[in-house]
C-alpha positions in Angstrom: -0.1 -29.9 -16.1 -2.4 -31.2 -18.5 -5.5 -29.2 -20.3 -7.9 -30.9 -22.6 -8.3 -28.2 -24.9 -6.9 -24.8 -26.0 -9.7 -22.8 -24.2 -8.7 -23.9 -20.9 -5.3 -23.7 -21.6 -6.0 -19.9 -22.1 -8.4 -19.9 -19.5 -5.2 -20.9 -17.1 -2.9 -18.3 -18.7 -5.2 -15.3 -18.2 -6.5 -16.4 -14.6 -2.7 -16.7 -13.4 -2.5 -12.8 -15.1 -5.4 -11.7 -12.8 -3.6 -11.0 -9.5 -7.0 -9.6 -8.1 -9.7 -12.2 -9.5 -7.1 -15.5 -8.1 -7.1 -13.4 -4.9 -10.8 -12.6 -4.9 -11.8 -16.3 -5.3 -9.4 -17.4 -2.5 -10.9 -14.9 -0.3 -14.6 -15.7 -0.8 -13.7 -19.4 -0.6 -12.3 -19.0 2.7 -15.5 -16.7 4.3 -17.9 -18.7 2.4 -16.9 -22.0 4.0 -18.9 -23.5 6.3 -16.8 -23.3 9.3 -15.8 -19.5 8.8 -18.0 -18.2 12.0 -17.2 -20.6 14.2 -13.7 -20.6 13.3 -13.2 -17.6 12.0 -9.4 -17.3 13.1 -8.3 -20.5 12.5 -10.1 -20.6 8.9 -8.5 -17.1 8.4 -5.3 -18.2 9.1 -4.8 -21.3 7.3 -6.0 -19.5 3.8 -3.3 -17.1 4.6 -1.0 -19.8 5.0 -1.8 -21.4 2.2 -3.9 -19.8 -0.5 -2.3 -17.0 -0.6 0.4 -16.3 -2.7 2.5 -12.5 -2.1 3.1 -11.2 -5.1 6.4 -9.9 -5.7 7.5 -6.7 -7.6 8.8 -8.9 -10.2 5.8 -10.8 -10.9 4.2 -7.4 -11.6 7.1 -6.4 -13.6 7.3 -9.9 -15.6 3.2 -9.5 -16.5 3.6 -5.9 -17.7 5.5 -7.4 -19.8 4.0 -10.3 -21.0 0.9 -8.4 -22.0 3.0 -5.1 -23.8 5.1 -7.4 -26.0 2.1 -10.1 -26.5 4.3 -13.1 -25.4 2.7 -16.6 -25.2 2.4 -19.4 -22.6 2.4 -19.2 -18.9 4.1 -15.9 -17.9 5.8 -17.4 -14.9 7.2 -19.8 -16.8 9.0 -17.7 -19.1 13.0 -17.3 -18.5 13.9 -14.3 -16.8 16.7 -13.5 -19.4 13.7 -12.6 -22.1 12.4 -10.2 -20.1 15.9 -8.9 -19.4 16.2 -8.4 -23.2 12.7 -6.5 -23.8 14.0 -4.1 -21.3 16.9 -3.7 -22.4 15.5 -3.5 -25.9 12.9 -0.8 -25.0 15.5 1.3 -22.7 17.9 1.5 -25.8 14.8 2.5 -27.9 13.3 5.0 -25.5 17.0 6.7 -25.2 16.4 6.1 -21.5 20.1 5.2 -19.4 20.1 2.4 -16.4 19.9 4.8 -13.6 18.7 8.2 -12.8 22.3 8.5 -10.8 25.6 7.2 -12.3 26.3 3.5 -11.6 28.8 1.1 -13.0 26.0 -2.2 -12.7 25.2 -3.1 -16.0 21.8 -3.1 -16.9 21.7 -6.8 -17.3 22.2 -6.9 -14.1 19.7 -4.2 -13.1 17.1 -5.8 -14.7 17.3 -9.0 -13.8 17.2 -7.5 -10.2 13.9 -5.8 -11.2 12.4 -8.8 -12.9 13.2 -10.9 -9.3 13.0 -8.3 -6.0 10.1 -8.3 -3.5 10.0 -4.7 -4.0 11.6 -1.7 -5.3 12.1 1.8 -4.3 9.6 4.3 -6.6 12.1 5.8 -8.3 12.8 2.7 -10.0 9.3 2.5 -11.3 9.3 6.2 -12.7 12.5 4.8 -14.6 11.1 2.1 -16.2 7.9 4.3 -17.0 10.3 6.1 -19.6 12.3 2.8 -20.2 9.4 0.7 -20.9 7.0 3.7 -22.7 4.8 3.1 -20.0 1.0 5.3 -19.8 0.2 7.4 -16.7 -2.3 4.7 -15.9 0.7 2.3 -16.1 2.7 3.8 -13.5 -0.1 4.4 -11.3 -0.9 0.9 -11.3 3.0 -0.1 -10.1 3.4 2.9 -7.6 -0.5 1.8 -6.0 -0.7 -2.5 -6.8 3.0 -3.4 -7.0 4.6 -1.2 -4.5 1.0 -0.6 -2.3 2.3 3.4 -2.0 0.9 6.6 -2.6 0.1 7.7 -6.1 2.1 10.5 -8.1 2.8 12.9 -5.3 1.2 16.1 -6.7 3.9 18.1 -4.2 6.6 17.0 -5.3 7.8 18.5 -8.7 10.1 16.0 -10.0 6.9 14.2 -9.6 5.0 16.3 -11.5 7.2 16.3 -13.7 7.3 12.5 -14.1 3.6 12.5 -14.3 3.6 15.3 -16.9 5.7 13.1 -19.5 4.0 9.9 -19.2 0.3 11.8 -19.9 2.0 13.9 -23.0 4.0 10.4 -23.7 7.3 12.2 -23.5 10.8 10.6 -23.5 13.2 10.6 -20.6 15.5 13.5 -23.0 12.1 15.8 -22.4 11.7 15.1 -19.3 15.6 15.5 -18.5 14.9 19.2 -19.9 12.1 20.1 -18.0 13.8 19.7 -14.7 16.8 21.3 -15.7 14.2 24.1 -17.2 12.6 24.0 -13.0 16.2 24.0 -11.1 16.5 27.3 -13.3 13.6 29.0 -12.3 13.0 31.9 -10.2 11.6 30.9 -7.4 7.7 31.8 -6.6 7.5 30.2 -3.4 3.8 30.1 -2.2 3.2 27.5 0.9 -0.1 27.3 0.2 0.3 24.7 -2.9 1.7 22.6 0.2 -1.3 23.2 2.3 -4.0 22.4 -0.1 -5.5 18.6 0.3 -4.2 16.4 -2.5 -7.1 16.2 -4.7 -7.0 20.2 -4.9 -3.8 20.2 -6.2 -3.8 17.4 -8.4 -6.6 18.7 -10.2 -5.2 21.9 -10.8 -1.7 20.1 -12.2 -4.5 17.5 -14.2 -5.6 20.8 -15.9 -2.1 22.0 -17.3 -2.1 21.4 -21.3 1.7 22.9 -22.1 5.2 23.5 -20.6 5.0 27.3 -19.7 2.0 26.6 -18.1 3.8 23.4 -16.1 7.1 25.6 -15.2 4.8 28.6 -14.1 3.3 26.7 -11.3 6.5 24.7 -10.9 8.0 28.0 -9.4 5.6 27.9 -7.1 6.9 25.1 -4.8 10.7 27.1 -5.2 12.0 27.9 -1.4 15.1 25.9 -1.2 14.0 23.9 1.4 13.9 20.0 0.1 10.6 19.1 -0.8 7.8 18.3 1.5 7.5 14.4 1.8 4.6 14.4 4.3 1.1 14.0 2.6 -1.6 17.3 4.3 -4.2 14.9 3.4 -2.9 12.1 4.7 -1.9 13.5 7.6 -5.2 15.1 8.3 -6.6 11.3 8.1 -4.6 10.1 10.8 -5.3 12.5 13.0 -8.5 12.0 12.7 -9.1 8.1 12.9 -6.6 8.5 15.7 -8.6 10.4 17.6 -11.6 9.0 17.2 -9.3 5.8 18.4 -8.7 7.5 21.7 -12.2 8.3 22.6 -13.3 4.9 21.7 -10.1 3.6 23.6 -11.3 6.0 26.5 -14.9 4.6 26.5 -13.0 0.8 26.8 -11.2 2.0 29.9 -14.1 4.0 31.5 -16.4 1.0 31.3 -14.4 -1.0 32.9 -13.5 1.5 35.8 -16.9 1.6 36.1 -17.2 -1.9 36.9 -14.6 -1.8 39.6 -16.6 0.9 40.9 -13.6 3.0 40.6 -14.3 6.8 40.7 -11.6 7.0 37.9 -12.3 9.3 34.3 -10.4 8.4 31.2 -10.8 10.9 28.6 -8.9 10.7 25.2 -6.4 12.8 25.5 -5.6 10.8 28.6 -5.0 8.0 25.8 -1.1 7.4 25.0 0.6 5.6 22.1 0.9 2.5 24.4 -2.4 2.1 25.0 -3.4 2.2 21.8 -0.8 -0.2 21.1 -2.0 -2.2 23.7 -5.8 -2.6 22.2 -4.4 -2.7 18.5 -1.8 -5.1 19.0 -3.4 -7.2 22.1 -2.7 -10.5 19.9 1.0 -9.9 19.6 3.3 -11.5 23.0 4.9 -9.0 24.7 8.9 -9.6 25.5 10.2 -8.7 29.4 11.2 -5.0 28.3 7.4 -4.5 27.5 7.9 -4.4 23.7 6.1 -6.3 21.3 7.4 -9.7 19.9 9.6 -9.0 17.1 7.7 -9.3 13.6 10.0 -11.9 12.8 8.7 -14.8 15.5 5.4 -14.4 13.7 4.3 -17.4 10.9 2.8 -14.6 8.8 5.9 -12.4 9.3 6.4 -12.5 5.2 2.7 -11.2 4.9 2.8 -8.1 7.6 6.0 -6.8 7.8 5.9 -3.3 8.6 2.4 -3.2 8.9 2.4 -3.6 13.2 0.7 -0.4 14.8 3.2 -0.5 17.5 3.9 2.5 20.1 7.3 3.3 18.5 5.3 3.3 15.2 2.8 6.1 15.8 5.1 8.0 17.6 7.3 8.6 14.9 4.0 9.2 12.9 3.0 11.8 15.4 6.4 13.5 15.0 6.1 13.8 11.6 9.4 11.7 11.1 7.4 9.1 9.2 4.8 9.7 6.4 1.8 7.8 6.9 1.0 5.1 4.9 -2.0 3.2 3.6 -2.0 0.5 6.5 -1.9 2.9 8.9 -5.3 4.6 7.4 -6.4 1.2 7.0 -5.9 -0.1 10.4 -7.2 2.9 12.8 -10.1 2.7 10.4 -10.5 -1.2 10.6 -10.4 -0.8 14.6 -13.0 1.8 14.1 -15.5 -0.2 12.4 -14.6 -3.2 14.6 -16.1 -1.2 17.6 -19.2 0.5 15.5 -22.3 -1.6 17.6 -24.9 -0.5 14.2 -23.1 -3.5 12.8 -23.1 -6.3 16.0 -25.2 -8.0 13.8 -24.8 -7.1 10.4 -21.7 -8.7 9.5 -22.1 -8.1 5.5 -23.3 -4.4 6.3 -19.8 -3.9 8.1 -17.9 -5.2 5.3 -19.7 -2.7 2.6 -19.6 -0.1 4.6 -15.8 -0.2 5.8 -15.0 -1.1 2.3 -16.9 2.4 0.9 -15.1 4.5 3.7 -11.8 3.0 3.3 -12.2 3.7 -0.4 -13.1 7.3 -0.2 -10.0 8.0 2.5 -7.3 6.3 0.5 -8.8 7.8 -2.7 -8.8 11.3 -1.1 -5.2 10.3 -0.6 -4.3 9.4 -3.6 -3.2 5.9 -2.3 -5.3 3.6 -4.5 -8.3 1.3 -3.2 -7.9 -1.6 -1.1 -6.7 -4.6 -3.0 -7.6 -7.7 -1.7 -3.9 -9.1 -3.4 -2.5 -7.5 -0.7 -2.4 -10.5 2.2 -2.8 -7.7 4.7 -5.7 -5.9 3.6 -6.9 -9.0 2.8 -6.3 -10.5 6.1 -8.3 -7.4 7.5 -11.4 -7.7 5.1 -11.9 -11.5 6.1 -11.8 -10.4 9.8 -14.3 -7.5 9.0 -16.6 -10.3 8.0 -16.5 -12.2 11.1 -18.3 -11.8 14.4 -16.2 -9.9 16.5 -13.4 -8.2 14.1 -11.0 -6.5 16.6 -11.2 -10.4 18.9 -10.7 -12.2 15.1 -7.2 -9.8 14.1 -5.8 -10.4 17.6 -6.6 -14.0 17.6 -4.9 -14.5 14.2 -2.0 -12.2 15.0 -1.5 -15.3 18.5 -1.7 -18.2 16.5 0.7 -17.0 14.0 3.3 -16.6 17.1 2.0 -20.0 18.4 2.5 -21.7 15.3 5.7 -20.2 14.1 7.1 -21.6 17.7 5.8 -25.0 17.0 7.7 -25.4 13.9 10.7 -24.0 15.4 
């Protein structure tokens, strides 16, 4: 590529460093155009298809970089083998070893894995927040932006723990002592540090200034039970939107027993995980044993994987097997604002709105604000601009199976 000068040539560098400002002028060129109401779907997906670019783990990863060690040119273009070397470098300097569990790979090989992979599991980014010196701020960004999961999980005390180092910009040997330090303490157990909403508790852990102070309240999540994975916030979320998703479900049904002139009375609890499937998911072919069309058959299957609010999904939800997730706050409350009738014609009103109250859940969650990098929540904030937002999803969601059988 060719640049006349050195201030576009710089200009290039930093845009292809700002994941969200590349994605937020893709978006707005799509809704913007011309076309976008009367083809709101097929608009929608074609910018999926090809504008938007997913942004692996490693591109995160290879950025962080970049910027921390003030390296030149175009990031991409840099050979993965330097960044191998900085981390290895900066783990050697910050006395931090390969893995948190014993492993014969060799680092070399771990990080190159890094500096590639999709995605990672989070314990992985809490190590290379000691490996790489990394700020709280740092690690938030990875856990919320790279890996689109829930902040520091203020109930979790090897999580607190974590969180504590990188704010007091401790080393992994500290840290190493601390929890040896908790696994020694008398246990305090008090199941209300489990019951209390997020922000509550991560407030009260924000306001701890030394390590007597940390362990003290450490003690208090001691039972011997393993530690409580399922977010009370969250949780209380879901079961919200979701049942405001049944009543509105219930209204669909009832209006249309009413014109059968049937004498039949939906209510919400009458509402199952099939029909809410059903109305979420009405886009999606269903196979001959009644279950959806495997993610897989879809052209945008790269873009939404795991991200389907099928029956089997939000039953294991509702079991408390699964934690919930961002896209499952972001979905019931996209499907919510779909069916709101203030906004029938108030597109732009819509978006603002569902925008603010999306915000305020995931923030109450801890999750992190919707990122329109994301193809996903992207792909749901173009279809809260359009006319009919539930009609514009399900239509996108067919023509990505239509399309993906036409290549085939």
């Amino acid at each position: 590529m060719d640049f006349n000068t050195i201030d576009e040539f710089n200009q290039t560098v930093i845009n292809s460093l700002d994941f969200t400002k590349r994605s937020e002028d893709a978006f707005f060129d799509a809704v913007d155009l011309a076309t976008f109401h009367d083809k709101d779907a097929e608009t929608i997906f074609q910018h999926l298809i090809s504008k938007i670019r997913l942004i692996l783990f490693g591109d995160y990863l290879k950025r962080y970089i970049y910027l921390k060690a003030g390296m030149s040119g175009n990031y991409d273009d840099i050979a993965v083998r330097e960044y191998q070397h900085i981390i290895i470098d900066s783990f050697d300097e910050n006395n931090t070893p390969k893995s948190f569990a014993e492993t014969s790979a060799k680092i070399s090989a771990l990080s190159k894995n890094w500096l590639t992979q999709a995605s990672v599991n989070r314990s992985i980014v809490f190590l290379l927040g000691f490996g790489l010196n990394m700020s709280v701020e740092d690690v938030t960004e990875f856990l919320t932006k790279a890996l689109r999961e829930q902040d520091f999980n203020f109930k979790d005390p090897t999580e607190i723990i974590y969180w504590y180092c990188y704010k007091n910009s401790y080393k992994y040997p500290k840290m190493v002592m601390l929890k040896h330090q908790y696994n020694e303490l008398t246990a305090a157990f008090d199941h209300a540090v489990y019951e209390d909403r997020t922000i509550g508790v991560r407030d009260t852990i924000k306001g701890i200034k030394n390590d007597e102070t940390l362990l003290r309240y450490l003690a208090r999540f001691k039972n011997g039970s393993p530690t409580c994975t399922i977010s009370t916030t969250a949780g209380q979320w879901f079961s919200e939107l979701y049942a405001s998703s049944k009543s509105r479900i219930a209204d669909f049904y009832n209006a249309d027993e009413l014109e059968r002139h049937s004498s039949k009375f939906w209510t919400p609890e009458d509402i199952t995980e099939s029909d809410v499937e059903k109305v979420i998911c009405c886009g999606t072919p269903i196979k001959g044993n009644g279950n959806l069309e495997k993610i897989s058959a879809s052209k945008l299957a790269k873009y939404f994987n795991n991200k389907r609010f099928s029956r089997q999904h939000i039953s294991k939800i509702l079991s408390k097997s699964l934690a919930v997730d961002r896209f499952d706050l972001i979905t019931l409350n996209f499907f919510l604002f779909s069916q709101d009738e203030k906004y029938a014609q108030n597109n732009k009103g819509r978006y603002i709105a569902f925008i603010d109250s999306t915000n305020k859940i995931l923030e109450e969650c801890t999750m992190g604000e919707l990122y329109v990098a994301n193809p996903y929540e992207c792909f749901l904030l173009m279809c809260i601009l359009s006319d009919c937002p539930l009609a514009t999803y399900a239509d996108v969601w067919e023509i990505s199976f239509e399309q993906h059988q036409i290549k085939g």
